[in-house]
N, C-alpha and C positions, 0 to 999 in steps of 0.2 A: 504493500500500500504506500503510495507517495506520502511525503511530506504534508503536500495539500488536503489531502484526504483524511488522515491521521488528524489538521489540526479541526476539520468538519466533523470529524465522529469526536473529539474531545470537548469541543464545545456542547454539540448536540447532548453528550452526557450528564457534561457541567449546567446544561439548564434542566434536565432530569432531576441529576442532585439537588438543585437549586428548590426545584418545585415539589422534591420529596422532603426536605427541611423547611419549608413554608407551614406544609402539610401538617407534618409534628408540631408545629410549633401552632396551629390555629387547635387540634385537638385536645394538646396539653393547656391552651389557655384554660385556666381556672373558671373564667364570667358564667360559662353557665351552668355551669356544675355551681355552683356560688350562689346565683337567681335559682335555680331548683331546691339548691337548699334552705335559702333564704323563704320560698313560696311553701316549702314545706313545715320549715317554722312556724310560718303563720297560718298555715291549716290546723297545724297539731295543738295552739293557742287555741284558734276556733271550737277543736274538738274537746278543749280541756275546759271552755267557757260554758262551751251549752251543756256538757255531761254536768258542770259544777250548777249551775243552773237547774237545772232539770231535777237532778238531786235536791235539792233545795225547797224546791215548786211541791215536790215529792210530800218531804220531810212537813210543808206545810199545808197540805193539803191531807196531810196525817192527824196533824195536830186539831187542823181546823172542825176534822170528821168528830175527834174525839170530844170538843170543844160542846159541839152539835149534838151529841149524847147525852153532853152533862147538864145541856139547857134545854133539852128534849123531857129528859128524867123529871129536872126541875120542874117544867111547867106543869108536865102530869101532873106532879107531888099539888101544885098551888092550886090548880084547878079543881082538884078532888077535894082540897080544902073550902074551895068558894062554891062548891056546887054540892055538897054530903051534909051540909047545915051543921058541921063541926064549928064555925065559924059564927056568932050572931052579931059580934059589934060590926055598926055600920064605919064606922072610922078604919077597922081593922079590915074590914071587906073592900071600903075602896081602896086603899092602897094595895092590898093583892092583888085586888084588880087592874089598878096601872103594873104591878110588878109584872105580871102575867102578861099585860101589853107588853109590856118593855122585853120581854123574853121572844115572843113572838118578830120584832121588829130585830130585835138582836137574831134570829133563827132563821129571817129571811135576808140579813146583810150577811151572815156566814154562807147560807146555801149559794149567795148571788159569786161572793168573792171564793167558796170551793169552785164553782162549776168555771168562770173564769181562768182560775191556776189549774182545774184540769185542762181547758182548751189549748191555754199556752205551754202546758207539760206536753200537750199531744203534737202540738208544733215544734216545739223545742227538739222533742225523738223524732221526724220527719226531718229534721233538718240536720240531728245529730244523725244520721244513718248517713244522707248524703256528704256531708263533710269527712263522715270514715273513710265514706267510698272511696272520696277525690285526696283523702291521706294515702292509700292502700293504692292508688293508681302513681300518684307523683313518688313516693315509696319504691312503684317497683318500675317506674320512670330511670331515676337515680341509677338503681342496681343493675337496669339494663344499660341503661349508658357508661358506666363504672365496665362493666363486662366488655362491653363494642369498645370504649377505649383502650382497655387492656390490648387485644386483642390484634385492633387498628395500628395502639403504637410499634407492640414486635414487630407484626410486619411492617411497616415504615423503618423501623427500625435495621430490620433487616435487608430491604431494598438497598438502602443509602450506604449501607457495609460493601455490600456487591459494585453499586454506582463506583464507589471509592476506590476501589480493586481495579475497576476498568480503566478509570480517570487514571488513577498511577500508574497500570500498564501501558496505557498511548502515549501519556507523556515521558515515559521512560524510553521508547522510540523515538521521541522527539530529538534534532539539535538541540545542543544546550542553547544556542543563538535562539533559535526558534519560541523555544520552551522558556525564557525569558519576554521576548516580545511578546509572546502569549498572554502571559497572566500580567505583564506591564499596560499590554492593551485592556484587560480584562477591567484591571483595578480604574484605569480611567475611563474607557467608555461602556464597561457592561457588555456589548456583545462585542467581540472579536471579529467573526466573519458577517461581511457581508454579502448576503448571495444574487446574482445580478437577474434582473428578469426584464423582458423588455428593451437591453439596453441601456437598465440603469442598476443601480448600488441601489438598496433594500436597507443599508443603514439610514444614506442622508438625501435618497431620492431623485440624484443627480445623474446629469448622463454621462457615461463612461464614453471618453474617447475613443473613436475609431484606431489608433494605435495599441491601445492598451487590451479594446476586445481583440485583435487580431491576437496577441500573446496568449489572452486568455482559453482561446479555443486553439490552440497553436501548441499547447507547452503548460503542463502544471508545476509553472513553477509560482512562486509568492510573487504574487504583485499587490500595490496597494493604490486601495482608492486615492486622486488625486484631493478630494477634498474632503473626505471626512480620517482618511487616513485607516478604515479599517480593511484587513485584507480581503480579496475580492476571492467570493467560489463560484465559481458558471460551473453548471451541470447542461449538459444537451440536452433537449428536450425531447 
């Protein structure tokens, strides 16, 4: 293989490499493994509010039942008082009789405010199932992407080993001349060859001299663009 062809396949690998270490490096970014975890945070907040909630709603709507028993019990007790003629003063009959109001009025502000914190108990569990769900799905979001990264990185990993093995092979066929201007060009303009089509250079767009294509289809030897200065690959079409 010429010179010229050696420094076309070194390039071509060198932006291989190039594009395999982008690769690694946009997978290994941390952001969204970061954002997932971060959104997973804040579900498992969500999940820990409405269970604590809910619980709570529970616990009072325990209390409230038992409450409802004991003012249930009571009113019986008063009422069999104002109505069995155990009772004859009238002073002591009307106020059992507001008491017994008062229990009643107290019996339907309990029934109003359990049947409420049941609705909202029964919202709170429809809402605390859905937020399991979307914990249990971002959960196993995480652990699939955790696995595909693993996975993505060896091989990337292992590509760019190989890439590296072929790159120091061609350029160990390289002149040492050559193989200096190379990565001289490399370092200041980013691509090295440019390959002509048309009549012109593919670096800076320009047209190649009628002298300079006659060598280029004539002779692979290194020629360089007059104006952008990177060297020229014509392939026949």
């Amino acid at each position: 293989m010429s010179q010229l062809k050696l420094l076309w396949s070194l390039q071509q690998h060198d932006r291989r490499l190039a594009q395999l270490i982008q690769k690694l490096k946009e997978i290994e970014d941390e952001k969204k493994m970061d954002d997932l975890i971060v959104r997973l945070q804040q579900v498992e907040y969500d999940v820990t509010n409405k269970k604590t909630r809910k619980e709570v709603n529970e616990l009072k709507i325990q209390r409230s039942n038992n409450k409802l028993e004991q003012i249930t019990l009571k009113l019986k007790d008063v009422e069999k008082k104002l109505y069995n003629g155990s009772v004859s003063d009238l002073k002591q009959l009307t106020y059992m009789n507001k008491e017994a109001q008062d229990i009643k009025k107290e019996s339907i502000r309990l029934e109003k405010e359990t049947l409420s914190l049941m609705e909202e108990t029964e919202k709170l569990g429809q809402e605390l199932i859905e937020v399991v769900n979307n914990y249990n799905k971002l959960k196993e979001e995480i652990e699939n992407n955790m696995n595909e990264f693993k996975s993505t990185s060896i091989q990337l990993k292992l590509e760019i080993k190989k890439e590296k093995v072929i790159i120091n092979k061609i350029s160990s066929r390289l002149s040492e001349d050559l193989r200096k201007k190379y990565f001289t060009l490399k370092a200041s303009k980013g691509k090295v060859l440019a390959q002509v089509h048309d009549g012109k250079c593919n670096g800076c767009h320009m047209t190649i001299p009628l002298y300079i294509m006659s060598k280029l289809k004539n002779k692979e030897e290194i020629t360089y663009c007059d104006n952008c200065g990177r060297i020229l690959y014509y392939k026949e079409s």
